[in-house]
N, C-alpha and C positions, 0 to 999 in steps of 0.2 A: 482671742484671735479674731483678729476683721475679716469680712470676707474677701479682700481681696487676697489676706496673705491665705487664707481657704483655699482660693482657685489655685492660686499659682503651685502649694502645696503638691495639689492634685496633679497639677500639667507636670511640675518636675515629674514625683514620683512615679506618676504614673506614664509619663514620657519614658523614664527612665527603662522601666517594664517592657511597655511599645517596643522601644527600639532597637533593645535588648532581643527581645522573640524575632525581631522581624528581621536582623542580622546573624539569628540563632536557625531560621528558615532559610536564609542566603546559601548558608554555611551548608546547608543540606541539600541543594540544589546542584550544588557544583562537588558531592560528592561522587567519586562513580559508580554508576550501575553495574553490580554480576551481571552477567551474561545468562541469556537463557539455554537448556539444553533444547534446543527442538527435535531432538532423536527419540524424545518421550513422548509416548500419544497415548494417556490414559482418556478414560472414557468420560464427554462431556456432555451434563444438563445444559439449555442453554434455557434460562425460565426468565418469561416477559407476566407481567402481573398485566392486565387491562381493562381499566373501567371508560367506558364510552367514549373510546379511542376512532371509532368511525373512520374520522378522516385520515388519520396519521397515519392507522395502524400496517396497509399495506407496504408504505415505504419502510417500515422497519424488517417486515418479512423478507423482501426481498430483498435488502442488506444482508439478511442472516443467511439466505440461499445463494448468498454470492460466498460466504465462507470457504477457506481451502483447508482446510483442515483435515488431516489424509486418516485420524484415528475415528474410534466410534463416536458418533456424538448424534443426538436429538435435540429438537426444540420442543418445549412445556407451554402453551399458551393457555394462560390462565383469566378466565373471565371472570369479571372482579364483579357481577350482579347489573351488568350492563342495561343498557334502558332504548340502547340505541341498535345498530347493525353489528357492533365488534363480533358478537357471538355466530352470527351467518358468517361474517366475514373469516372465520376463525374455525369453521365447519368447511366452508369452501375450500379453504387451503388445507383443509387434514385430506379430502379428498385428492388433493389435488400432487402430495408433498408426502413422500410416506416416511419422511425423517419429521416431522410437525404431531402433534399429539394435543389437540384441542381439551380443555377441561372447566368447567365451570364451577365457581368460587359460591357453597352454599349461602341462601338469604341470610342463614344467623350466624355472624362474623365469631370468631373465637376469639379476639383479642380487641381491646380500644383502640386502635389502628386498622381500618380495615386489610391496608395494604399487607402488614405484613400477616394475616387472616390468608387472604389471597395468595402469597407465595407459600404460606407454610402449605396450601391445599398442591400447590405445584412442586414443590419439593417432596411430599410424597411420595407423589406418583413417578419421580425422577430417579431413573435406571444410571445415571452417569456415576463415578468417583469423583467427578470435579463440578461444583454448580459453577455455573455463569449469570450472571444480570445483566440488564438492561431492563430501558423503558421504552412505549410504542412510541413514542415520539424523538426513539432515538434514530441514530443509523449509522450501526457499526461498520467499521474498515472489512476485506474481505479479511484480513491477517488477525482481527482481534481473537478470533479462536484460538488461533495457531498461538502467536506468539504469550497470549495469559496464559497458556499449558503450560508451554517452556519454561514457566517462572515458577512451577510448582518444583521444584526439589523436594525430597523425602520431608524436609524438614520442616517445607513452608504450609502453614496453614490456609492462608488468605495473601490475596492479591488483589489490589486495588489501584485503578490509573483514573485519568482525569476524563473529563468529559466537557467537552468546548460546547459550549451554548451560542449557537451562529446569532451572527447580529442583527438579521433581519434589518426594516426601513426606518421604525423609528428611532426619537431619538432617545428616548428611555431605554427599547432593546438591547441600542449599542452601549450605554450607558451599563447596562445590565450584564452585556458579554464582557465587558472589561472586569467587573465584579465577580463572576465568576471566574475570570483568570488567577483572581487575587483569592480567592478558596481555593482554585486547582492547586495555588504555591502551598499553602497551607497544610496541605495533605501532602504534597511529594517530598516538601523540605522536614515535617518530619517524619516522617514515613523515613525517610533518609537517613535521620538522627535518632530513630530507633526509639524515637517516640510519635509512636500516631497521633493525631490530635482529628482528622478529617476525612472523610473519605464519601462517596456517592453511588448509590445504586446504581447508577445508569453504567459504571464501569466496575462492575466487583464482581471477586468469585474466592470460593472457598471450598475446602473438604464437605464433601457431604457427612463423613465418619466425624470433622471438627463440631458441624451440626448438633449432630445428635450426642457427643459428647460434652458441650456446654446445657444442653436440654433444649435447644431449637429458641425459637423465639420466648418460650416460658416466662425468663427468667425480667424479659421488659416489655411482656405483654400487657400491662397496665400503661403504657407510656404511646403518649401518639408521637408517630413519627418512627423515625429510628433505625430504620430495618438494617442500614448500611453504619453509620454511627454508633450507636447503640450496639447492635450485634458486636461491632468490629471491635468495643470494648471489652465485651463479655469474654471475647476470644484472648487480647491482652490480658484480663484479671487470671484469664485459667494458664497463663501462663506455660504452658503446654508446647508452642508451635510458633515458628517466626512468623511476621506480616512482611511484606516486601511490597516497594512502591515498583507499576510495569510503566515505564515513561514510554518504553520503544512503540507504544500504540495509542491513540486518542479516538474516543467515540464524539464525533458531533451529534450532538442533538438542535432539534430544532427552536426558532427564537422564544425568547424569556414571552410571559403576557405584557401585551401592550396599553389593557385594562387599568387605571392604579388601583383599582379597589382588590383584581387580581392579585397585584404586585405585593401588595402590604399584606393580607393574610398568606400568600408563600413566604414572605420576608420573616413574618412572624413565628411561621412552623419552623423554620431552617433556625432563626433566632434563639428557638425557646430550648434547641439539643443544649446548646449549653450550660442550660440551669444543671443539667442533671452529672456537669463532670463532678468531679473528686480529685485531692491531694494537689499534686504539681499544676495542675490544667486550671485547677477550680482558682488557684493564686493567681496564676497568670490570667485569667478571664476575668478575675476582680482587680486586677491591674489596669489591663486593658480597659476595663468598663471605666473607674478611676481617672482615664485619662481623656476620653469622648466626654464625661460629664465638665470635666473643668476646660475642657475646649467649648464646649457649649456653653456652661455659665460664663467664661470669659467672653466672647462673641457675643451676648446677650449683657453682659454688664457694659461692654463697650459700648452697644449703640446705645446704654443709657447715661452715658456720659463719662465713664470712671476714664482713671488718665495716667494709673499707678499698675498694669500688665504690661512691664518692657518685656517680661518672660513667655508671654505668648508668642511672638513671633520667631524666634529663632527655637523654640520649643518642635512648632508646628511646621514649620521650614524644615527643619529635619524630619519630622516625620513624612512629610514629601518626600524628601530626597532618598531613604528608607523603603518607601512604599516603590518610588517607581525604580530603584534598582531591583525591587524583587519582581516586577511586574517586565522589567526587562528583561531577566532571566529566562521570564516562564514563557515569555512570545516572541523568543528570537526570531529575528527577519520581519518583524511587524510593528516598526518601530511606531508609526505615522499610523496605524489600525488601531491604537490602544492610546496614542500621547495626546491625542487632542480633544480623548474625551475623561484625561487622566482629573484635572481639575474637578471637574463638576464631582467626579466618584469621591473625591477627597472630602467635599462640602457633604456629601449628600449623607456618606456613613456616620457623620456625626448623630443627626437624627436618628438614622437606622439603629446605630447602637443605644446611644442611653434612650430612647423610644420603645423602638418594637422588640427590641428584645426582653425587660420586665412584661411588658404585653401579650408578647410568647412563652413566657413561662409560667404568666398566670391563666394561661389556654384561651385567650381573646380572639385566636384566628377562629375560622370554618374550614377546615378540613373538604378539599376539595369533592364535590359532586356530592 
């Protein structure tokens, strides 16, 4: 076999795959959502992990004190061994805020992720039935309380929605917010289809009782990263409890890093969850991979001259065409906020894929701070 028919191999089947998933997330998109009850107000953690948050940290506070959420509820703020002010900062508001409950994350972490170290310190100490997350650098809607309760039904374990990464000036940011839209699809279409595949700390909540019946973070406390992916699967394997995607709410968080040195060790941690799926996910994420490699080796055989890839472009053209209807879905009303900077994300995940993600699973990033 020549390497051209190699590539092209690759681009079908792995086009095929692509396509396949990413009309298999459409499909899940424009499923409908139950409705939530909001006649139910069990009682809710709301736990922020924080390491050297300084700057950010009070607009996320005062997001959460905007909440209307008429049942019991607290916030857990967890200082994650800070080096900076978070911990005053986080002192001042317990005095100030008698629903706030300030806590500090011991120097010797329990798991190879510090983060989820830090939350387990804050789930502890957490009085609710229902945890909630976010990060300081988020800033939830006043309803995000209110309505992630509602979606707890008897029978749901975990509930998880999206969370917008505003675009900020540059042009990487923006670049960056479009890419997160394309993960936000990820997680709602199948979440939809009743197979998770994604989902983000910055907007997730679960049973505290689901918690400690999976064994808490235990069971992927050797694993960096994860706390929201990882967790969300353990919860999946124990099969116990449904997950339901909450669309009726979006947490903005604040712009991606504008740093690339930033960029590429987050790219690499977010990259490297994948290594660790299994069965259905683990095919299709070796499909996918399959299909960025012979995108790449073809774009690289071309500019060396080859003249025998007619398959690459209508291959690739579709998967355009693929990508921004699911990107259409997920940003209705912003057609003209995400189209013009559709192209460049299309070039750029080549790289990202067959690159930083082997790189991510052989633990190449730094693990922030």
């Amino acid at each position: 076999m020549s390497y051209v028919e190699l590539i092209q191999g690759l681009l079908v089947g792995g086009g095929a795959v692509y396509i396949a998933s990413i009309v298999w997330l459409v499909r899940g998109l424009y499923r409908p959502e139950v409705e939530g009850d909001e006649g139910v107000s069990p009682s809710l953690s709301i736990i922020v992990a924080a390491r050297n948050e300084e700057a950010v940290l009070e607009g996320c506070l005062e997001a959460l004190q905007k909440q209307d959420y008429m049942g019991e509820w607290e916030v857990v703020l967890v200082d994650d061994r800070s080096e900076d002010k978070t911990g005053e900062i986080g002192t001042d508001w317990m005095n100030r805020w008698d629903r706030l409950r300030a806590v500090r994350a011991p120097d010797n972490t329990v798991f190879a992720c510090p983060k989820k170290s830090a939350l387990a310190v804050g789930i502890a100490s957490a009085k609710g039935e229902i945890l909630l997350f976010t990060d300081a650098d988020c800033r939830p809607p006043p309803n995000w309380a209110r309505r992630t309760a509602a979606r707890f039904a008897p029978d749901v374990g975990l509930v998880a929605g999206h969370a917008h990464t505003m675009e900020g000036h540059s042009l990487i940011q923006r670049v960056l917010s479009v890419e997160n839209s394309a993960v936000g699809a990820l997680g709602a279409g199948s979440f939809a289809q009743g197979r998770p595949l994604s989902c983000t700390g910055r907007n997730l909540a679960y049973r505290k009782s689901v918690y400690d019946a999976v064994g808490g973070f235990a069971p992927i406390g050797h694993m960096l990263g994860g706390d929201d992916v990882y967790f969300m699967r353990l919860v999946a394997k124990a099969g116990r409890w449904k997950m339901v995607w909450n669309s009726g709410v979006v947490v903005d968080s604040l712009p991606a890093p504008s740093r690339w040195r930033a960029i590429i060790h987050q790219k690499m941690r977010h990259a490297a969850k994948g290594g660790h799926y299994r069965g259905p996910a683990l095919i299709l994420g070796a499909g996918v991979y399959a299909f960025h490699l012979g995108l790449g080796a073809a774009l690289c055989a071309l500019g060396l001259g080859a003249s025998s890839l007619e398959v690459l472009w209508p291959v690739w053209f579709a998967r355009w065409g693929v990508d921004a209807f699911l990107l259409y879905r997920m940003r209705e009303g912003d057609l003209w906020g995400w189209l013009k900077y559709f192209p460049l994300v299309e070039v750029l995940y080549i790289p990202y894929v067959v690159l930083l993600a082997p790189a991510g699973r052989l633990g190449l990033f730094r693990w922030k701070s």
